[in-house]
C-alpha atoms as a printed R data frame, in Angstrom:
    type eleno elety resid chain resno       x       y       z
1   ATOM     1    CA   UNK     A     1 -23.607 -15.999 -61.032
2   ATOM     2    CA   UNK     A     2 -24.136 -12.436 -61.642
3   ATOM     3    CA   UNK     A     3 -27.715 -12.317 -61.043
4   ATOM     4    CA   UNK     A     4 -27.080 -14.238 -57.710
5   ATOM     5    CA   UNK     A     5 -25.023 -11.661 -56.485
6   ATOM     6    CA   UNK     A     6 -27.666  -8.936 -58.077
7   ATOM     7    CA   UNK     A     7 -30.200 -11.132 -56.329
8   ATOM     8    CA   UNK     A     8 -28.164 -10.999 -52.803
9   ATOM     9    CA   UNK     A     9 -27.418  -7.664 -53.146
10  ATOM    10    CA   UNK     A    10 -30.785  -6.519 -53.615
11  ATOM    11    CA   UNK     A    11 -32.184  -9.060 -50.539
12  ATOM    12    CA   UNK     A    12 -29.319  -6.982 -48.492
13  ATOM    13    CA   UNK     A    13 -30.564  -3.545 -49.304
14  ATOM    14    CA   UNK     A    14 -34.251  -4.639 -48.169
15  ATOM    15    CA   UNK     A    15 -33.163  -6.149 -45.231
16  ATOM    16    CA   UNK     A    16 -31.369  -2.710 -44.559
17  ATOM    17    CA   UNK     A    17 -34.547  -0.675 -45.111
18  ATOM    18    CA   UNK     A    18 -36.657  -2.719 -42.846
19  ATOM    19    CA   UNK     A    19 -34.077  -2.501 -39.965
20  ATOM    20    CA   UNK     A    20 -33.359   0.859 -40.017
21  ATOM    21    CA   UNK     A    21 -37.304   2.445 -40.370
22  ATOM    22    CA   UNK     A    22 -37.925   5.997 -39.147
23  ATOM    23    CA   UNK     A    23 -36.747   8.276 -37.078
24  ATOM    24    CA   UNK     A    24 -38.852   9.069 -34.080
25  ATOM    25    CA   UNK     A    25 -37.961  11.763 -31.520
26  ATOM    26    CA   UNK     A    26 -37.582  10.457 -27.778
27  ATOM    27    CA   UNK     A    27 -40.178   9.598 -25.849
28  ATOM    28    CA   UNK     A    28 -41.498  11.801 -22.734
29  ATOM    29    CA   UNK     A    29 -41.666   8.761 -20.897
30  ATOM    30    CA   UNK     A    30 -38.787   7.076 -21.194
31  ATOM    31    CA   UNK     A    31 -37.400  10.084 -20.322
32  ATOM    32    CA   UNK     A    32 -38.573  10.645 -16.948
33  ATOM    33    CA   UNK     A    33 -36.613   9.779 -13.787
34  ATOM    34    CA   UNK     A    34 -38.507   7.130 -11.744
35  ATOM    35    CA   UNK     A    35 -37.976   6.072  -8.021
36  ATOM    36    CA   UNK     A    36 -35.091   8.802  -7.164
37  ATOM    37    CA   UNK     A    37 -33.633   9.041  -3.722
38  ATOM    38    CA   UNK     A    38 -33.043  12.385  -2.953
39  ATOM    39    CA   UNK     A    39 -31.029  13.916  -0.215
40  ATOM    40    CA   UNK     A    40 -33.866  15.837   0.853
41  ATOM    41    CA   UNK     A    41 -37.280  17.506  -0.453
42  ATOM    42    CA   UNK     A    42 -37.961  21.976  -0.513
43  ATOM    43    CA   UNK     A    43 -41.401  22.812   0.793
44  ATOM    44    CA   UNK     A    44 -41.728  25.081  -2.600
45  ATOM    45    CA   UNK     A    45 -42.975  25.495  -5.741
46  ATOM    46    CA   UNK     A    46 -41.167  25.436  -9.425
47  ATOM    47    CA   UNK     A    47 -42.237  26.805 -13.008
48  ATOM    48    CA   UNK     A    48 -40.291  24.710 -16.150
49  ATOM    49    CA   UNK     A    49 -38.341  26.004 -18.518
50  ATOM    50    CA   UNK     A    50 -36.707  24.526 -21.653
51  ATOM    51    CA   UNK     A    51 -34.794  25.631 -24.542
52  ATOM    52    CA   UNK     A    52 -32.074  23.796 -26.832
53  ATOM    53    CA   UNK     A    53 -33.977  21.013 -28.158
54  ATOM    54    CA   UNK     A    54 -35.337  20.373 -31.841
55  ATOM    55    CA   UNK     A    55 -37.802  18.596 -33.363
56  ATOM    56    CA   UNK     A    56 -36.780  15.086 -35.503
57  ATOM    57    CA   UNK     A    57 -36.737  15.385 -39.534
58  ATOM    58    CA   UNK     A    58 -37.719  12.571 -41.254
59  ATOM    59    CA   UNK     A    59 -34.412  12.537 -42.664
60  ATOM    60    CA   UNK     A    60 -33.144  13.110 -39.267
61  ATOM    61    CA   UNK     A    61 -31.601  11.070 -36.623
62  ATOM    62    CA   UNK     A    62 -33.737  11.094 -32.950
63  ATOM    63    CA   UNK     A    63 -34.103  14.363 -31.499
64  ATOM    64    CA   UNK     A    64 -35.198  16.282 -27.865
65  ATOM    65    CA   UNK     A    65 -38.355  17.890 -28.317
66  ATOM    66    CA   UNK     A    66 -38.497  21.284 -26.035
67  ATOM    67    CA   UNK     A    67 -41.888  20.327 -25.250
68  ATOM    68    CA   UNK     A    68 -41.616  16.609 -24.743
69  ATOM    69    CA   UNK     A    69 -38.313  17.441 -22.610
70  ATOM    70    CA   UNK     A    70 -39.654  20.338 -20.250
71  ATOM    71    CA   UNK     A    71 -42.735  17.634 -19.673
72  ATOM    72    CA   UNK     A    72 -40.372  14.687 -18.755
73  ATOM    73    CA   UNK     A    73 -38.682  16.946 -16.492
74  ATOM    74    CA   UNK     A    74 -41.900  18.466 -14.452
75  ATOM    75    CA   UNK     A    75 -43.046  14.326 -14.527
76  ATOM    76    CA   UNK     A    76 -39.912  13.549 -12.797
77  ATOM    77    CA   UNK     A    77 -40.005  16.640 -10.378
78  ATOM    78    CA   UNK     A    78 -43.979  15.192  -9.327
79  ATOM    79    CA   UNK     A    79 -42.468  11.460  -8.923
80  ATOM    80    CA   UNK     A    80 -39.604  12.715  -6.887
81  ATOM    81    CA   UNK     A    81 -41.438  14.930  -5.050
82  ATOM    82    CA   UNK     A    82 -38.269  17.099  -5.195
83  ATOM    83    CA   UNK     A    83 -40.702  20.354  -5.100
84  ATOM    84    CA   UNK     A    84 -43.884  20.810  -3.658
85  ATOM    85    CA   UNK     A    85 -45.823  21.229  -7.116
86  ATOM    86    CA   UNK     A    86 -45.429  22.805 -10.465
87  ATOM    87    CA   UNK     A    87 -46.894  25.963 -11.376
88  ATOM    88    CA   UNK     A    88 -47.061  27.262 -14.448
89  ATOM    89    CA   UNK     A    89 -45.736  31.359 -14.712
90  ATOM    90    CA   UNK     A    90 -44.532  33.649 -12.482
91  ATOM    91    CA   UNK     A    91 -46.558  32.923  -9.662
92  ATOM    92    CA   UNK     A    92 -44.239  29.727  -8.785
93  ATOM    93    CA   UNK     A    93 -42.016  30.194  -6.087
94  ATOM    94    CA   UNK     A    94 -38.380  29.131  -8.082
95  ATOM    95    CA   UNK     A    95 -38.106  29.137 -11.899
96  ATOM    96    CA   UNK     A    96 -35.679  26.078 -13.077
97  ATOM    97    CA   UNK     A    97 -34.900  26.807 -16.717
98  ATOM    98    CA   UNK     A    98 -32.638  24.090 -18.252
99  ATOM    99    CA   UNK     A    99 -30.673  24.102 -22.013
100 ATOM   100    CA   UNK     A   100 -29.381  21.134 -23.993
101 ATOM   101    CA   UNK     A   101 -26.054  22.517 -24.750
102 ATOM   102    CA   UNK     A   102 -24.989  19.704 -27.078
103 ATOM   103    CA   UNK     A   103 -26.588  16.326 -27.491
104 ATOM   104    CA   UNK     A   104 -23.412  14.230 -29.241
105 ATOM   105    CA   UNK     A   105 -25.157  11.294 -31.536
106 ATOM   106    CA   UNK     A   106 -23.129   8.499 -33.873
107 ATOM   107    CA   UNK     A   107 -24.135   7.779 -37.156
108 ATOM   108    CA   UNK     A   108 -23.659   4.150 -37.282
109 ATOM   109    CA   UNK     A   109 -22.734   0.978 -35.299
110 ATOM   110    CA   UNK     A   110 -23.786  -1.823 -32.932
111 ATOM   111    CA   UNK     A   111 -23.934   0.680 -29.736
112 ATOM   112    CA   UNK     A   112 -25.009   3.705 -30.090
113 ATOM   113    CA   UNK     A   113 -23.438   5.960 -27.305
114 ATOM   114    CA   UNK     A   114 -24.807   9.472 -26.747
115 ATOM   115    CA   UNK     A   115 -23.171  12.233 -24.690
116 ATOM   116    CA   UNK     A   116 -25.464  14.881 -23.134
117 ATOM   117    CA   UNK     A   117 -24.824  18.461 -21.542
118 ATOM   118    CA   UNK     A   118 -27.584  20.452 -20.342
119 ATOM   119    CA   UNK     A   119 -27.212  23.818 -18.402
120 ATOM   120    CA   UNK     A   120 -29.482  23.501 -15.203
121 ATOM   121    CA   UNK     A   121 -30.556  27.488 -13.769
122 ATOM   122    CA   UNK     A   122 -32.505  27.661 -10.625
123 ATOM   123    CA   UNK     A   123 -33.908  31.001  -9.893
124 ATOM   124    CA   UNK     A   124 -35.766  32.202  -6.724
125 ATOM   125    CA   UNK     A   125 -38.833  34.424  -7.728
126 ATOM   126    CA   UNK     A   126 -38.703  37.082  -5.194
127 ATOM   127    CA   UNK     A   127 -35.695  38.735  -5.927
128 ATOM   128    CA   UNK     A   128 -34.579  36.908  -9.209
129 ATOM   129    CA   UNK     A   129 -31.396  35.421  -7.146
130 ATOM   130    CA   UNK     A   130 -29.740  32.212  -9.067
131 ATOM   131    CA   UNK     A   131 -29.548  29.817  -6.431
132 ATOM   132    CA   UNK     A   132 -27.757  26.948  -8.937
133 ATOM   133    CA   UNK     A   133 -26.313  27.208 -12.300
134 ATOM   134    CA   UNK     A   134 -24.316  23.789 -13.481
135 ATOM   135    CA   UNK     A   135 -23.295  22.214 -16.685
136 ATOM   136    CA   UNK     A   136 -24.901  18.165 -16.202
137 ATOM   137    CA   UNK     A   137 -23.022  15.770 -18.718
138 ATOM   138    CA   UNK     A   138 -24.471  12.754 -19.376
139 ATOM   139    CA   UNK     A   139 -23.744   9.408 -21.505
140 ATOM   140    CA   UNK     A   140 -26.437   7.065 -22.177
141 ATOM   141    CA   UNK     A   141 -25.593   3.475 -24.868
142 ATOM   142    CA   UNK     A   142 -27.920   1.605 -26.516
143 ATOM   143    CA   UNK     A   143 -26.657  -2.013 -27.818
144 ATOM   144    CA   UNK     A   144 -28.055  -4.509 -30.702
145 ATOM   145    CA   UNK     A   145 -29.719  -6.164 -27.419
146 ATOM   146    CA   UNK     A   146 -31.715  -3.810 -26.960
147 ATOM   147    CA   UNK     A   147 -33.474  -3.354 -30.409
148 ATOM   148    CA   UNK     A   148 -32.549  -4.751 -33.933
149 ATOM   149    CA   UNK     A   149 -33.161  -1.411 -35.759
150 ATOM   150    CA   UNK     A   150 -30.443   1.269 -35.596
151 ATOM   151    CA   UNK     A   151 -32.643   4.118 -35.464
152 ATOM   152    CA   UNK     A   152 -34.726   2.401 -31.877
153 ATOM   153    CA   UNK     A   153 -31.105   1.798 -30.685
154 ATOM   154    CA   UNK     A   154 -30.380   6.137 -31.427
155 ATOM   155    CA   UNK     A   155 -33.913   6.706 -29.510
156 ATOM   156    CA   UNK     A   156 -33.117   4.794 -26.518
157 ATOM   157    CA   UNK     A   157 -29.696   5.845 -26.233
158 ATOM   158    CA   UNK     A   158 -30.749   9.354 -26.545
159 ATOM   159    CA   UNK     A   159 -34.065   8.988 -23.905
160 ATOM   160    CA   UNK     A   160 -31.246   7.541 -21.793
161 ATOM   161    CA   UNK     A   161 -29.013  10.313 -21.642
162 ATOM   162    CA   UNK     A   162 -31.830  12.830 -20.943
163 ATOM   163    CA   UNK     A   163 -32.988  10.804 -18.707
164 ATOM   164    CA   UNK     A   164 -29.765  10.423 -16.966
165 ATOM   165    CA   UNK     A   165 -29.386  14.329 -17.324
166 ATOM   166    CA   UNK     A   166 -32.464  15.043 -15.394
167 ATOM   167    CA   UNK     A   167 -31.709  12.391 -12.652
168 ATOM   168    CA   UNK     A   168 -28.782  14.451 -12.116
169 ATOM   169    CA   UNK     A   169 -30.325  17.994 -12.190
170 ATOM   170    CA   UNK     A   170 -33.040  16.917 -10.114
171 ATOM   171    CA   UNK     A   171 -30.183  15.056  -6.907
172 ATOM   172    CA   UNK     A   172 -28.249  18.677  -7.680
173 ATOM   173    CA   UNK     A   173 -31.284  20.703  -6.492
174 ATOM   174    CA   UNK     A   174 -32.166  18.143  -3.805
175 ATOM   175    CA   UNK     A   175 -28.690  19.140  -2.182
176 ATOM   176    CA   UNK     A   176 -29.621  22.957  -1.976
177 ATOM   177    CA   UNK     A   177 -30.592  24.298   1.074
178 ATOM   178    CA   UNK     A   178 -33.403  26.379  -0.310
């Protein structure tokens, strides 16, 4: 009896390890905003800014990559057509520099839910005037339907939420009248 439950133990602890697997950070991709309706579309240009984000231990639970973020966001501005193109520096004609604030992760369960706040500046070149400044909260779950391993479930909840976030940031700037 005792090496039965040694055995089943043992069988459980494997079966852990295979679900769970690495930690990845979230994916540029499945970050990006596709097929937006926007209120409207600025004849301009726009340099990209990020800050806030961190890179994924392998101890660690999914992360925002600065890099990986600030790229999903300028793919989303090009699908959207939100801005006329992206230029990189000062020679763009609005800077949009946006900050994850606080990116709110569980450690454990069968839906992962992940809360989101990014700070969302707009700047206009010329005279370094902030046309918008807003706090963007957004909540993103991933469920045992949508992957078996707790750590893919983390990811996609987290790639939701940004991707959420920059829906939102993008339709804020689409209201401006620039």
């Amino acid at each position: 009896m005792k090496n039965r439950s040694v055995f089943a133990l043992a069988l459980a602890v494997i079966a852990a390890a295979a679900l769970s697997g690495c930690a990845s950070s979230a994916n540029r991709e499945a970050m990006t905003a596709q097929d937006m309706t926007l209120a409207k579309r600025h004849d301009q240009t726009v340099s990209v800014k990020t800050a806030g984000g961190s890179e994924t231990g392998a101890m660690d639970s999914s992360n925002i990559e600065d890099a990986d973020f600030k790229a999903a966001i300028e793919d989303s501005i090009k699908n959207s057509k939100v801005f006329r193109s992206i230029v990189q520096g000062k020679e763009a004609d609005y800077e949009l520099s946006v900050s994850i604030i606080h990116l709110d992760k569980p450690v454990f369960g069968l839906t992962f839910t992940v809360n989101m706040e990014a700070t969302w500046v707009l700047v206009k070149q010329s005279d370094r005037s902030v046309v918008m400044k807003k706090s963007i909260q957004s909540t993103h779950s991933a469920g045992f339907s949508d992957a078996a391993a707790g750590v893919t479930r983390l990811r996609l909840a987290v790639e939701g939420a940004a991707r959420k976030n920059i829906e939102q940031g993008l339709q804020a700037i689409a209201a401006l009248s620039l």
